[in-house]
N, C-alpha and C positions, 0 to 999 in steps of 0.2 A: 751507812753509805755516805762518801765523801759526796758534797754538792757538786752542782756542776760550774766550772769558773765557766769566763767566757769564751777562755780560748777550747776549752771543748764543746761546747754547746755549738760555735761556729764550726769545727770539724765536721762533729757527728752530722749538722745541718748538712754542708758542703757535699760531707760522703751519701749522705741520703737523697741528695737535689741528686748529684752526680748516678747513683743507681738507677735512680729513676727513668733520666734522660737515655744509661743503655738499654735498658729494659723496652723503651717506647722504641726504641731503633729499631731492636731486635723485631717486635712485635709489626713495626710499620715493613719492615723488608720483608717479613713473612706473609705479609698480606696483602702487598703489593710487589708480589712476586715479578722479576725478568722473567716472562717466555722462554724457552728455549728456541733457539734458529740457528738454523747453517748460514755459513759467512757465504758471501758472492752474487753469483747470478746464475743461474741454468744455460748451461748451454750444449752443444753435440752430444755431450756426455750421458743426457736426458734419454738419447733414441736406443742406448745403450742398456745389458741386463744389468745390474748392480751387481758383478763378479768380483772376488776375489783380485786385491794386489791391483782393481783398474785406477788408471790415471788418465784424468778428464785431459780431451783436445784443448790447448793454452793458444791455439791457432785462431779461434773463433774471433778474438778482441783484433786479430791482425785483417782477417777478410775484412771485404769491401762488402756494404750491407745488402748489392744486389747477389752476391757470390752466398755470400751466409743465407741469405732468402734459401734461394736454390738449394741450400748445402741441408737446409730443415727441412727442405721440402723432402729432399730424395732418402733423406734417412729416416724420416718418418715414417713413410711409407705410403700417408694420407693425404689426398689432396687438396688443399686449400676449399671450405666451400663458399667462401665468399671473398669478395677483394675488395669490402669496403664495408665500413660496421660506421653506425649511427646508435648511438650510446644517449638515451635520453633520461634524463631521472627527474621526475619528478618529487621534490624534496616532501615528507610526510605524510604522501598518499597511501595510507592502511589498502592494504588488496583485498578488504573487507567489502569496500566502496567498487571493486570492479569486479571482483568473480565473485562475492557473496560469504557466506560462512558457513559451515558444519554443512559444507556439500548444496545450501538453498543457493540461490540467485542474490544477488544484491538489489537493496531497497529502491523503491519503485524510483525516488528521486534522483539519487546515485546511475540508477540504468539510464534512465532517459534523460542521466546530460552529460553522457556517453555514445550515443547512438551508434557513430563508426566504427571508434574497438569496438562495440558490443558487438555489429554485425560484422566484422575480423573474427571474434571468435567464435561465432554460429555458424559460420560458413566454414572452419578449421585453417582459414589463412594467417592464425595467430595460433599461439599455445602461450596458457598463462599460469601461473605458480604461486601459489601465497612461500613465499620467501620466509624462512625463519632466520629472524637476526639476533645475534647473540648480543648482550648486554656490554655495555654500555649503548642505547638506543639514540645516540648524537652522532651527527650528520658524519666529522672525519674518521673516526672510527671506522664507521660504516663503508664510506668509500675506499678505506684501507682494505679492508675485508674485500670489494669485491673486484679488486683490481689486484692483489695477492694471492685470495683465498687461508688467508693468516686468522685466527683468532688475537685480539685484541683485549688489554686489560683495562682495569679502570684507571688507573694513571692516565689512560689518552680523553679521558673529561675534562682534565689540566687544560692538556693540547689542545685542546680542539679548540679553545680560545688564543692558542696563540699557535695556531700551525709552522710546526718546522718542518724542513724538504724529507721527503720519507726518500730512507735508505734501503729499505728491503728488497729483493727480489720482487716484480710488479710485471706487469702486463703493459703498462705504457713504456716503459725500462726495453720489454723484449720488442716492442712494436716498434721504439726510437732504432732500434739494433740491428733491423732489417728494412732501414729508410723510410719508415710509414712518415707522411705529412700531418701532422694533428692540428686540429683546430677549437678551442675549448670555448665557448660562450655561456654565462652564467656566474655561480656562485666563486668569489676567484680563491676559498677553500682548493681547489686542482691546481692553481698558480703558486700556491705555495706547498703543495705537498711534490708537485712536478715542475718548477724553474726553470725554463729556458726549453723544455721538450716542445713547446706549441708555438705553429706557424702564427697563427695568429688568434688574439686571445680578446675578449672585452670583459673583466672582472666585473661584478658587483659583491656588495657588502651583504652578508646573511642574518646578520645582525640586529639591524633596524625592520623588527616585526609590524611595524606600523604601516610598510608600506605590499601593496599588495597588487600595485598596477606597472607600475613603471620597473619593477623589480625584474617582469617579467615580459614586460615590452622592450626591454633592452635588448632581450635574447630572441626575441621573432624579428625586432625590426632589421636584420640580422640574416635572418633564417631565409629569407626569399636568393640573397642573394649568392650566400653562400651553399646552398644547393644545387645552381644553375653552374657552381664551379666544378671542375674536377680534378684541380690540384691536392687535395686532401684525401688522405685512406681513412682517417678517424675525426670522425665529427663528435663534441658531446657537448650536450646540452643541457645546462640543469637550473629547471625550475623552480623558484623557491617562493611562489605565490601562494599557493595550496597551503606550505607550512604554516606562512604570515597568517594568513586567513585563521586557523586552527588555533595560534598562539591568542589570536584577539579574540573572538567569538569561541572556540571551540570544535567538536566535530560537528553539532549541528549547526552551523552559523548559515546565516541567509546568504553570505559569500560563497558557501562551499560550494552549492550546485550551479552556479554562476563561471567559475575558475576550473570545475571539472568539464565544463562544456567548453570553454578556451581552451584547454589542452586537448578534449578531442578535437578541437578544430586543424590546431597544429598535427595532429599525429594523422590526420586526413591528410592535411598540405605534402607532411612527408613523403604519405605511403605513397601519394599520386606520383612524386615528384621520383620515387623508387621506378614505380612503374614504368613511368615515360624514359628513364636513363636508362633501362636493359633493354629497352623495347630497343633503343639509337643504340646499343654493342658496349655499352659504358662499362659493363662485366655487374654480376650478381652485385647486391647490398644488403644485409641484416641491419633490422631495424631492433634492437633493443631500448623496451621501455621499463626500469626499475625504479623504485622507489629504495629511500636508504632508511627509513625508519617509521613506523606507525603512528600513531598519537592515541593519548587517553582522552576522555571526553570533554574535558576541560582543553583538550589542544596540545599539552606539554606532553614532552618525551623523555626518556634517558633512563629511564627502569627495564623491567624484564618483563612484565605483562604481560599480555598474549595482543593490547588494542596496540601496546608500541613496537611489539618484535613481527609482527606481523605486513611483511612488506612484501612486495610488488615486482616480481618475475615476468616481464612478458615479448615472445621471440614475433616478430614478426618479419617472415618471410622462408620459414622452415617448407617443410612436404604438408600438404593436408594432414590433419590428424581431428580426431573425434575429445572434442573438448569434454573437460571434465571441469567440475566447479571446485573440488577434493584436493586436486593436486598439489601435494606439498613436499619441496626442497628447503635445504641451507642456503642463507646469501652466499656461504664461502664456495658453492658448486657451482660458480661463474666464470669462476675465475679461470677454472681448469677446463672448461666445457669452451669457454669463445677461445682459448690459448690454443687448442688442438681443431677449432672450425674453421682458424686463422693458418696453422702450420708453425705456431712457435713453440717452444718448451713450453711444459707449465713451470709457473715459479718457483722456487726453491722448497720453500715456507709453508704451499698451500697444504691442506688437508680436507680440503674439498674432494667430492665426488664428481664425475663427468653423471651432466643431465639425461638420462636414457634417450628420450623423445628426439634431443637432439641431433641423434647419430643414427636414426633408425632408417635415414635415406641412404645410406653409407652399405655397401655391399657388406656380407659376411664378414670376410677377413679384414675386411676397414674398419669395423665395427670393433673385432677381439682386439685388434692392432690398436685401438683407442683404449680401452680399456687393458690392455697390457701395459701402455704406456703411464698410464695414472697408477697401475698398481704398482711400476717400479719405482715413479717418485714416492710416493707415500711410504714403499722400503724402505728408501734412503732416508727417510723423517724417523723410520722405528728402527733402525739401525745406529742412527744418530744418538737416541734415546734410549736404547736398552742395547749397551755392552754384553749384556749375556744372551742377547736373541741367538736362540739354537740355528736360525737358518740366515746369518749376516751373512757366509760365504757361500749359502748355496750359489749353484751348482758344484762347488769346490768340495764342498765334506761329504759326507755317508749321510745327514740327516734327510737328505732325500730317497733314497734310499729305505731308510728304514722307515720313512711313512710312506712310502710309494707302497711296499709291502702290506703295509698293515693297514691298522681299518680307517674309515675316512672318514669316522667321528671324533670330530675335532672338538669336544667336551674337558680342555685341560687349562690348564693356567692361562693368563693374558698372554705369554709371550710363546708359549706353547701352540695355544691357539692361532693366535692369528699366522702364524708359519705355515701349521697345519692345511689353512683355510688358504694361505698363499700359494701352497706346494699344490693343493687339491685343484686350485683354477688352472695353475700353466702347465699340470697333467694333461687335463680336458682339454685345454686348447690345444698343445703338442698332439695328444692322441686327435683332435680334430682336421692341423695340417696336415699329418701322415696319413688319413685317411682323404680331402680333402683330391675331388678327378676323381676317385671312385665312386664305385655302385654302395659301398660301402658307410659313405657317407651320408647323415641325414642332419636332417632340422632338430632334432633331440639333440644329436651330438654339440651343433650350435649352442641350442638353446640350454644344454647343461653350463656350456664352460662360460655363456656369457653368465649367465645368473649365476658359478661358482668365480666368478669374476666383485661382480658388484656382491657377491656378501663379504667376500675379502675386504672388498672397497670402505662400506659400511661399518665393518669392523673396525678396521685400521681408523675410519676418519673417526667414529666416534672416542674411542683408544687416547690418541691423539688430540682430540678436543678437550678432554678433560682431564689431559697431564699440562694444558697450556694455560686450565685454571685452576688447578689444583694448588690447594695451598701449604707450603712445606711445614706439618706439623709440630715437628719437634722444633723449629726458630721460632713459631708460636708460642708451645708450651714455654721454650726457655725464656722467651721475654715476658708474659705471663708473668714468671716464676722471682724475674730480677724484678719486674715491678711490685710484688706482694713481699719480697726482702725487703726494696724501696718504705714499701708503705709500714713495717714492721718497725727499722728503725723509726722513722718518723713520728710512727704513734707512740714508741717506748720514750723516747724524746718530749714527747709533749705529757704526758702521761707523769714523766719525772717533774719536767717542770710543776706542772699542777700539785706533787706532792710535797716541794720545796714549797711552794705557795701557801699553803693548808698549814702546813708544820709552821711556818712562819709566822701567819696569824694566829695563829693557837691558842698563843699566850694571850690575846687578847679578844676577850669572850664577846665582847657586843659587835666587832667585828667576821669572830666567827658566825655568831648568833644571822647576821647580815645576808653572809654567806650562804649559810645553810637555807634563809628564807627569802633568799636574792632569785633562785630559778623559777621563775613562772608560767605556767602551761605554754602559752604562745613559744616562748623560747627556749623548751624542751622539745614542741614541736619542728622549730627549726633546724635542729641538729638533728633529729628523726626523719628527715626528709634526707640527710646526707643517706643512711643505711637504705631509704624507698629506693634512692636513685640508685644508688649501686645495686641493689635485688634486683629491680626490674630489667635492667643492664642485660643481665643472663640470658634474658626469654627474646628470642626474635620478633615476635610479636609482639611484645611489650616495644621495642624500639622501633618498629612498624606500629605503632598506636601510642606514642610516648605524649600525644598531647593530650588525651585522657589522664594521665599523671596529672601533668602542672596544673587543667583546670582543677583534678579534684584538689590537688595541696594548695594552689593558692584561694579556691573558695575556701575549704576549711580552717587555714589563715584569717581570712575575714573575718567567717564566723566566732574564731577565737579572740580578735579584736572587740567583736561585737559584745562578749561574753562579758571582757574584762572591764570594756567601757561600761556595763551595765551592773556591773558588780561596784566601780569606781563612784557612780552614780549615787548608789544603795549608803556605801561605808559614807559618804558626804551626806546623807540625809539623819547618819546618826552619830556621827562623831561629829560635826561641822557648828561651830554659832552662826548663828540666825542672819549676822552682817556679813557672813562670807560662804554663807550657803548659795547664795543667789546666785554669786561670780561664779562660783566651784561650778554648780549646776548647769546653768548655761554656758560654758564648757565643755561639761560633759554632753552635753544634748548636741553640739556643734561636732564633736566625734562622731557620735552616734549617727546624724545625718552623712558626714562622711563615708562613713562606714557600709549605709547603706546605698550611695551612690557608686561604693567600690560593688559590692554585690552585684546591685542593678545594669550597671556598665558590664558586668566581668560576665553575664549571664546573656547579655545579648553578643556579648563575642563570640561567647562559646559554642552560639549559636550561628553565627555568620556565615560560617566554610565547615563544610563535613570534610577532616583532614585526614590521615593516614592513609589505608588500600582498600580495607574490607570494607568498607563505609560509605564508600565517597556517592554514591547512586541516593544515599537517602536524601530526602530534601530539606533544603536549609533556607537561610533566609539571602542569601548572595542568587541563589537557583529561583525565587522566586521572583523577587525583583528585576531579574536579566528576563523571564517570561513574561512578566506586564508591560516591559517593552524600554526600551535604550531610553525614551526619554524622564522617566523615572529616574531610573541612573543616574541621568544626566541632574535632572532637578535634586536629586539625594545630594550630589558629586559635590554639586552648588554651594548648595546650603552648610555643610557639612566643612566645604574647604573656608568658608568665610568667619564660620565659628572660631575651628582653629587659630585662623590669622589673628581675629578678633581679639580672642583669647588672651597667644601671645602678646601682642599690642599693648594689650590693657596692661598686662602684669609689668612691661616695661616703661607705659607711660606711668606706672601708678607712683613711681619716687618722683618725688617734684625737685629734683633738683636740677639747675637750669645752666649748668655747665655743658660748652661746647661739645665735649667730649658725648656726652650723654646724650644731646641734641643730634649728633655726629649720628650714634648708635641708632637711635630711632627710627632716625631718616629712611637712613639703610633699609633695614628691614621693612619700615611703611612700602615703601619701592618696592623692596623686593616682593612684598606680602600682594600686591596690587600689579606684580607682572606675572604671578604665578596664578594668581585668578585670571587674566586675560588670557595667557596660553591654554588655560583648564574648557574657557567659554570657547576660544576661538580654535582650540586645534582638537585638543582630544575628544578624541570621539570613536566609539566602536567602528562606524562605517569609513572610519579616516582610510586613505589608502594609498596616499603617494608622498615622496616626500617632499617636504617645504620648507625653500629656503626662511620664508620669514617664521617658521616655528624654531629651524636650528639656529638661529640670529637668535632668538629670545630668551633660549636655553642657555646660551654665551653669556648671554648679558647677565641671566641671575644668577648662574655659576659665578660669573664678575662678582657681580656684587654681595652676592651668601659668602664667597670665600675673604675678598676685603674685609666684609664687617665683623665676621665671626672672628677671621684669624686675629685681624685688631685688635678686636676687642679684646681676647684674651689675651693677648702680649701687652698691649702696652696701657690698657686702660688702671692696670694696679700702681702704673707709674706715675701718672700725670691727674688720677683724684687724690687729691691732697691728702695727709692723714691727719682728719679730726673727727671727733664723735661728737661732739655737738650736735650735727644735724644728723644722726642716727641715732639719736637717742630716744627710750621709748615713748617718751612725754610730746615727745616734738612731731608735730602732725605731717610730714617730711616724705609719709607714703600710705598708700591707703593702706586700711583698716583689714581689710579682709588678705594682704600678703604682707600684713605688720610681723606674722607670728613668724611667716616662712623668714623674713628678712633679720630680726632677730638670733633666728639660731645658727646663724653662721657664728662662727669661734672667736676670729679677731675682728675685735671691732672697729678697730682703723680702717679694715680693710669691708666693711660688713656691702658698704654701697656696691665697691667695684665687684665681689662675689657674687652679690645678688645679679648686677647686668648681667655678668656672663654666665652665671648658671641659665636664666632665660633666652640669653641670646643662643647656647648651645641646644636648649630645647626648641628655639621654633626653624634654627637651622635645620635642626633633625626633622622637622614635622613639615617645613617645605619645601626640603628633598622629598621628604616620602609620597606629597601632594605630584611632584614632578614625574616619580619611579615608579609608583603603585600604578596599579590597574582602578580604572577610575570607582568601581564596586567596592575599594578598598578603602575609600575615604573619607567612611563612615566610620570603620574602623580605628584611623589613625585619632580622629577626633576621641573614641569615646577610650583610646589608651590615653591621649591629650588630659581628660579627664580624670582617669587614673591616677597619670602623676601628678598630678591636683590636690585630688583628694585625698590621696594618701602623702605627699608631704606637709597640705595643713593638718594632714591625723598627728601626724608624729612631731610636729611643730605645738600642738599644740597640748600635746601630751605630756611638757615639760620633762623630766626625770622618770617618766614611768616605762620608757623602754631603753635599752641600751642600744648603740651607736650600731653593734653588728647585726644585730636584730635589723634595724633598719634599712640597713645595706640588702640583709640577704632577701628580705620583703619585697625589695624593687627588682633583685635578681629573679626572682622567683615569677614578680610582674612581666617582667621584660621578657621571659621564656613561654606563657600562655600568651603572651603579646604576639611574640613569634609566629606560633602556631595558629592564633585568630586569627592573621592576616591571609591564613592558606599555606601555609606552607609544614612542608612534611619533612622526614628523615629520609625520602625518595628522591631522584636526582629529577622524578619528572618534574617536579612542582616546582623548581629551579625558572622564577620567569623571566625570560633575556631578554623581555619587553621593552625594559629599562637600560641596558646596556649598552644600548647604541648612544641614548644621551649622554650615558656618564663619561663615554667615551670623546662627543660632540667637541669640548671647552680643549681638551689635548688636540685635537683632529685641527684645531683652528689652527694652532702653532708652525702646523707644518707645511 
């Protein structure tokens, strides 16, 4: 076989980067599938059957929004039950914490700092829901859902950090359409999903978890006076206290029952302020109180869990009704339920169901009339969707007909079915109007076509839900199939190379000889770790528990370190003379303590944070230290952040060279290292809770001055240290003793000073960010990774020729990955903590 020149080796490369790149296309479009939706907005065409050949009213964009009001009203057939809705959400409040779980009551502290909802729904003047929210468990999402009724993908995790104006069919959209006055107070998340819809607005930032007083005194201080208004049809209000609280402390935090008694307080001030308004003729008011997302007990959210999907439905100002603790709907059943208690369409999109309870004050025919309406939108969604529904034209074709005839067990395919279950409702209802003034008519008949109503409903929604997360398999399998082509040439590629290699050396025996006894355990294991990770890949659970890998392969690494240093140890005590045993020796013994500082460190990480899903309840050593009490923490936090600086410090004062430049560099970071401990003593703190200009001032400054030093440094300090070795030579006493070995194995030596700064300058950059970003329980951890890279670049600094260069690379890669996962963090979107995010954001925010 002819060798390979260069210009095919570049080809075959080219074509197999190129495969690869569609193959991952393919695969991300398949798994981040478009929704399907109808283009527009609901309108007349809504109060209509879904007939054959219809063509929606184009009139409705032309009325005046008091005419359209009227024009929804009269074709609906329903009348409005309230003329003013108070839309409250409190942001992360699990409905764990208010009706309880698995049918008990909720926990004794949770009840009673609640007292007024609690006694709203003992007396039946509230009805409450544990809400199921569909995954992604973050805030825009969420509010998307319940203002639609749309299922949402995870692409909108993206968004949610940079919200753009939702275009879909909404509930604010049809409120704006028939003149409603809106007024939005809280997260300004609403301001950017809805632009320009609100009379008047006071945003705040959702971001900065730290603060948990003023977040939420923005929106009460607020709240008095815009109730005593009455130029407004929609009021919302969204708290985001409760979340801050959860993100910092947890669900147990000594905040929570503290901030659940403030919102009962407000949900009193409301109800009074409802009461006193209809008593004066102001017209009826619903008060709706939801939550958009639950929390795990750590506080974070964004997975699918039962403590994050579990949110917060609660009506207040329905009919009496006999509370249940059980009661459980979809967030999307909001959407359609207040759109028809209001008199507007529901939205295009939804696939929501109407809340039963809700309509139960609504006469007979008000009632079917509600539920007929929700079953012809959700038609229109499965006629969208399945071109071969046998019943897109009823009443047009015979298939009515021929199931009117026959049996009314609908036991047949998805699109079979649910026609079936579709024809079988508007039978029973029809047969119920035509009976409907006579003696003939009863409560059965009712009560058949509403319950063959809501299993249609049920159907359909469910149907529907799961063709909106469904993922198109075959764009899977095929990208799959180009990335395993991808990876085929590529191996055959490298596989040739290695054999032109081999062949090459051939002829020369001590070189092969080299060869054949060049692989050594350690670095057999390294490229054994490539086939761990891809196996493991396959199992859901293995990537839901993916940090059990890296500790076990990078302990085992260790261990293999340990082996060889002790094996290296051994061959020097019998091949070695007497004058150069000593030096050999104590070298090796200097690994070997390395070695087991990597261990020792790598094992109290491991131990830090219980990571993944199934696990996370057992107790670790993070869970024990937050139980002895914050100020532990705080003293760990201390101690812990000073090492680190210390650390880096030393390693950069340790080159004694006394150029400006160098001088320059020090500085910097002494400063920065000495304002990062002041903000750590003077602000952070679990019970922190408002925000403070002089912490966001300080944030400025060491963003200032971390990004000066570091960028600096790296640009321009290889220019202006002059090129000589003299004083980097090993003889010359020029830096200390114990990072002589690290400074050393840099390659050029002209260049070995200005390497050495910035490699350290890039490491305590990184380590007093993560002092800034991390949760302060984490700062223990950053030190003993600090350590890590320590330890393990004087191992291999000092290991001269006994490891190769890839090897070392993939050892840090491998560090840096159980690094990851020590700090707490998972392959879950909960563990994702935006604690940090509002700072990183701070040093931009100044600019503008």
């Amino acid at each position: 076989m002819a060798p390979l020149t260069c210009t095919k080796l570049s080809l075959i490369t080219i074509a197999g980067v190129v495969t690869q790149i569609i193959g991952l296309s393919f695969f991300v479009f398949g798994f981040f599938p478009v929704k399907p939706a109808l283009p527009g907005t609901s309108g007349s065409e809504s109060f209509y059957v879904p007939a054959c050949d219809f063509v929606s009213n184009q009139s409705d964009t032309t009325l005046p929004s008091d005419k359209l009001k009227s024009s929804y009203q009269e074709l609906s057939g329903i009348p409005p039950s309230f003329d003013r809705l108070i839309l409250m959400i409190v942001d992360g409040l699990p409905a764990e914490f208010v009706l309880g779980k698995d049918g008990k009551p909720p926990k004794k502290q949770f009840k009673e700092a609640m007292p007024y909802t609690q006694s709203l729904l003992a007396s039946g003047s509230a009805i409450g829901y544990h809400a199921k929210a569909a995954p992604p468990t973050v805030t825009m999402p969420r509010l998307k859902a319940m203002v639609s009724g749309a299922i949402g993908g995870f692409l909108d995790v993206a968004f949610n950090f940079n919200t753009q104006a939702m275009t879909d069919d909404n509930l604010l959209g049809q409120f704006f359409k028939i003149g409603w006055k809106m007024v939005m107070l809280g997260d300004e998340t609403w301001l950017k999903l809805f632009p320009g819809l609100f009379k008047r607005h006071d945003g705040v930032s959702s971001f900065y978890v730290k603060d948990t007083v003023q977040v939420d005194q923005n929106v009460s201080q607020h709240l008095g006076d815009e109730l005593s208004k009455d130029d407004w049809d929609l009021l919302i209000l969204h708290y985001l206290g409760l979340d801050h609280v959860g993100h910092i402390g947890g669900r147990n935090s000594a905040l929570m029952a503290p901030k659940m008694k403030e919102m009962d307080e407000v949900v009193k001030l409301i109800h009074s302020s409802i009461n006193q308004s209809q008593g004066n003729g102001q017209g009826r008011t619903l008060l709706m109180i939801v939550s958009d997302h639950g929390m795990t007990e750590n506080g974070n959210h964004g997975g699918s869990t039962y403590e994050e999907t579990d949110t917060l439905a609660l009506f207040i100002g329905l009919r009496n009704h006999v509370f249940d603790y059980a009661s459980v709907i979809n967030q999307i059943d909001i959407a359609p339920t207040l759109a028809l208690l209001f008199g507007v369409p529901i939205p295009k999109n939804n696939v929501g169901v109407l809340i039963r309870e809700a309509f139960d004050s609504l006469k007979e025919d008000k009632h079917l009339r509600a539920l007929e309406l929700n079953s012809w939108q959700l038609l229109r969604l499965l006629q969208a969707q399945l071109s071969g529904l046998p019943c897109r034209n009823f009443p047009c074709d015979a298939f009515y007909d021929h199931q009117s005839s026959g049996s009314t067990d609908c036991n047949h395919e998805a699109e079979d079915m649910l026609c079936c279950l579709y024809i079988e409702a508007t039978t029973l209802y029809t047969s119920w109007k035509s009976k409907r003034g006579f003696e003939s008519a009863s409560t059965k008949d009712y009560s058949s076509a509403a319950a063959a109503y809501y299993k249609f409903l049920k159907s359909a929604s469910e149907w529907l839900s799961r063709r909106s997360t469904d993922k198109p398999v075959k764009l899977l399998a095929l990208g799959l199939a180009t990335m395993f082509v991808s990876t085929v040439i590529l191996s055959s590629l490298m596989f040739c190379r290695l054999r032109e290699i081999y062949h090459g050396g051939k002829q020369q025996s001590l070189n092969l000889n080299d060869s054949m006894n060049g692989w050594s355990l350690d670095e057999t294991f390294i490229l054994s770790v490539i086939l761990i990770l891809v196996s493991s890949m396959t199992s859901s659970s293995m990537v839901e528990e993916e940090h059990y890998i890296w500790y076990f392969l990078i302990s085992t690494f260790y261990l293999l370190l340990l082996r060889k240093t002790a094996q290296s140890l051994c061959a020097v005590r019998f091949q070695s003379s007497f004058f150069t045993q000593n030096g050999q020796s104590r070298e090796g013994y200097f690994r070997m303590c390395f070695v087991f500082l990597l261990l020792t460190s790598g094992r109290v990480l491991r131990g830090w944070h219980q990571g993944g899903v199934n696990w996370t309840s057992l107790p670790d050593i993070s869970k024990w230290l937050e139980q002895a009490g914050s100020q532990h923490v705080k003293s760990l936090q201390l101690i812990s952040a000073f090492l680190v600086i210390s650390i880096g410090l030393f390693a950069l004062f340790s080159i004694e060279s006394k150029g400006k430049c160098f001088q320059m560099v020090r500085l910097s970071f002494l400063i920065s290292g000495l304002l990062v401990l002041l903000h750590i003593t003077k602000y952070q703190d679990y019970t922190f809770s408002s925000t403070n200009y002089g912490a966001t001032l300080l944030v400025q400054i060491i963003y200032a001055i971390l990004g000066v030093a570091t960028i600096g440094t790296v640009v321009a300090l290889p220019w202006v240290i002059p090129f000589s070795t003299s004083k980097i030579c090993p003889t010359d006493n020029t830096i200390s003793p114990l990072f002589l070995s690290i400074h050393e194995k840099f390659p050029l030596v002209e260049l070995r000073d200005s390497l050495y700064v910035i490699g350290w300058a890039y490491v305590l950059c990184w380590c007093l960010l993560q002092l800034l970003l991390q949760q302060p329980i984490n700062t223990t951890p950053i030190l003993l990774l600090l350590l890590q890279i320590l330890a393990g670049t004087l191992y291999f600094a000092r290991s001269g020729t006994h490891h190769k260069e890839w090897v070392e690379i993939a050892a840090f890669y491998y560090l840096g990955m159980a690094g990851h996962f020590a700090l707490g963090n998972t392959n879950t979107l909960a563990t994702i903590d935006v604690a940090g995010a509002f700072i990183v954001c701070i040093l931009l925010l100044a600019h503008f």
